[in-house]
C-alpha positions as CSV (number, residue, x, y, z in Angstrom):
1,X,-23.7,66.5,-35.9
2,X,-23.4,67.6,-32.2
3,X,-19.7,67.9,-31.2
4,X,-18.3,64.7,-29.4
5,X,-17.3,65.9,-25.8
6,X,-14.2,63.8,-23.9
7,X,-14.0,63.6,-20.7
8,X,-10.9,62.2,-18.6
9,X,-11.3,58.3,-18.6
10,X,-15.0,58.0,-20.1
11,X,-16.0,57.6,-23.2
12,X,-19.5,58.2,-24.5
13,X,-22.0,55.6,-25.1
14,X,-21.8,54.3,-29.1
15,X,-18.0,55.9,-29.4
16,X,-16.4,52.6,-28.8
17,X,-14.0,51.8,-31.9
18,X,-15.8,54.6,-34.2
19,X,-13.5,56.9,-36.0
20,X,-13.0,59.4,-33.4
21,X,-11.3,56.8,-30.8
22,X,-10.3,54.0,-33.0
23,X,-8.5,52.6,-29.9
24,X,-10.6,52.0,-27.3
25,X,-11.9,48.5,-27.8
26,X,-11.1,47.0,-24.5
27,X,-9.1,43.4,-24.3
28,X,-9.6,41.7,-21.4
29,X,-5.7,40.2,-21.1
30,X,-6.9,36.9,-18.7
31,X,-8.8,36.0,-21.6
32,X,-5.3,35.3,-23.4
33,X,-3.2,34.2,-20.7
34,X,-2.4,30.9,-20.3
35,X,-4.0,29.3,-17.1
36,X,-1.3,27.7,-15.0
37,X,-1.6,24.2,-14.2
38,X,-1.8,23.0,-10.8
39,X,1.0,22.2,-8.5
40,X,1.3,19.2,-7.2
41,X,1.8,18.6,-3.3
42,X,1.1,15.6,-0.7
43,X,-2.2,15.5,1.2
44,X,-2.1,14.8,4.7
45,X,-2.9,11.1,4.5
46,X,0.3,10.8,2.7
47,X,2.7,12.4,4.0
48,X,1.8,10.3,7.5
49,X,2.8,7.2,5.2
50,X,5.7,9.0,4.2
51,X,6.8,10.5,8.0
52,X,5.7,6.8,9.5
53,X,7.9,4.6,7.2
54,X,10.7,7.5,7.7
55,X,10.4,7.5,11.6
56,X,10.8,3.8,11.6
57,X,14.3,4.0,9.8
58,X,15.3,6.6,11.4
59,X,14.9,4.5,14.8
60,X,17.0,1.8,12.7
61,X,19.9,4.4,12.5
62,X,19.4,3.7,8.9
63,X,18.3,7.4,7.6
64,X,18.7,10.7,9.3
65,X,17.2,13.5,7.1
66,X,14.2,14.0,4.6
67,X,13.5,17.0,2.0
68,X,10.0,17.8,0.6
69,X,10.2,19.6,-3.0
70,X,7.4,20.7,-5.4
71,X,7.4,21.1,-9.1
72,X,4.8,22.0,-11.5
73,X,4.4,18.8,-12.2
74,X,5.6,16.8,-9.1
75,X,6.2,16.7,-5.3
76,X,9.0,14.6,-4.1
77,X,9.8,13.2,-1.0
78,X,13.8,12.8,-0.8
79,X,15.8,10.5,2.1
80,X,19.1,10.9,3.0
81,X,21.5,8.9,5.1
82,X,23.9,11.9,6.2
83,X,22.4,15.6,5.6
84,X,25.3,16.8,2.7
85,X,25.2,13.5,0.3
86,X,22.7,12.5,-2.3
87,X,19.6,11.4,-2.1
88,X,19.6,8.0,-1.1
89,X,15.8,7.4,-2.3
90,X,13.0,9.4,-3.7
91,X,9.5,8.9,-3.9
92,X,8.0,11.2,-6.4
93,X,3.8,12.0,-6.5
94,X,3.3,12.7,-10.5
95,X,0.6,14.8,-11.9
96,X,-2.0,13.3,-13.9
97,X,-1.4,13.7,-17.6
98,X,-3.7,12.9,-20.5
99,X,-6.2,11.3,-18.6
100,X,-3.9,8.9,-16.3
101,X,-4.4,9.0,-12.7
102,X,-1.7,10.4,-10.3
103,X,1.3,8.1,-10.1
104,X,4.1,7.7,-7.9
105,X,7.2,6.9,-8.7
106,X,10.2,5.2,-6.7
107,X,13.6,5.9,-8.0
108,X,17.2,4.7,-5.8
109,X,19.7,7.1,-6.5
110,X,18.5,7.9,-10.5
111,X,17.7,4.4,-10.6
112,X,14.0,3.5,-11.1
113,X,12.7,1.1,-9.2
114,X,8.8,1.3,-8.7
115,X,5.5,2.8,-10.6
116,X,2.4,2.7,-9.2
117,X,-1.2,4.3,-9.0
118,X,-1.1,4.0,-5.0
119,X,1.1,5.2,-2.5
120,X,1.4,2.2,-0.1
121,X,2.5,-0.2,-3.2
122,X,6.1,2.1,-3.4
123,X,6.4,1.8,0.3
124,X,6.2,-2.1,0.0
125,X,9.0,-2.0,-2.0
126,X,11.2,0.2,0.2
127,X,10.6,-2.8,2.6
128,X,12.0,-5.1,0.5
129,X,15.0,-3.2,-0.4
130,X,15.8,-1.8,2.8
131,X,19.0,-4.2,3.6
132,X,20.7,-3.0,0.6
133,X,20.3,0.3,1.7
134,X,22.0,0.1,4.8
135,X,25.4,-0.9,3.4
């Protein structure tokens, strides 16, 4: 038996997890790891609904500042009537789950209002609601 020669980071060819390096099976670790799931965010088209239904109120003197935040598993679109209070609406784009299409999701204050599959059918309802909103 010829004498197994090491050199510094090789190993020879048929050496792989025999006795004398019992160690070197590679694991690759991305195999393992958990992919992360997308992040959800507003495209383009939507955030002109968003901006265009904002700017409107904002000429009202109804609103005065928005926020844009993005989970894992949501992006948000937040109004607010002074710049230090609460939220005074929310529209919230949810990430398909299980098969169901991307929702979007209307809440007033941590009330729910509205769920729907399109965009434009939460914006009908900020519409509707708008007067109680002022007060």
């Amino acid at each position: 038996m010829p004498p197994i020669v090491r050199t510094c980071g090789t190993v020879p060819q048929g050496c792989v997890g025999d006795p004398p390096f019992p160690m070197t099976r590679l694991i690759h670790l991305a195999d393992y790891r958990r992919r992360p799931a997308p992040r959800v965010y507003f495209n383009r088209g939507e955030l002109s609904q968003l901006l265009s239904v904002y700017a409107a109120r904002v000429a009202r003197g109804d609103w005065r500042d928005y926020a844009i935040d993005h989970a894992a598993d949501a992006a948000f679109f937040s109004v607010f009537r002074r710049t230090h209070e609460q939220p005074l609406l929310c529209v919230a784009k949810l990430a398909p789950r299980g098969g169901r299409p991307t929702e979007y999701l209307l809440t007033v204050g941590r009330v729910p209002m509205r769920r729907a599959r399109q965009l434009g059918e939460v914006l009908r309802v900020i519409d509707g609601i708008g007067r109680e909103l002022r007060s």
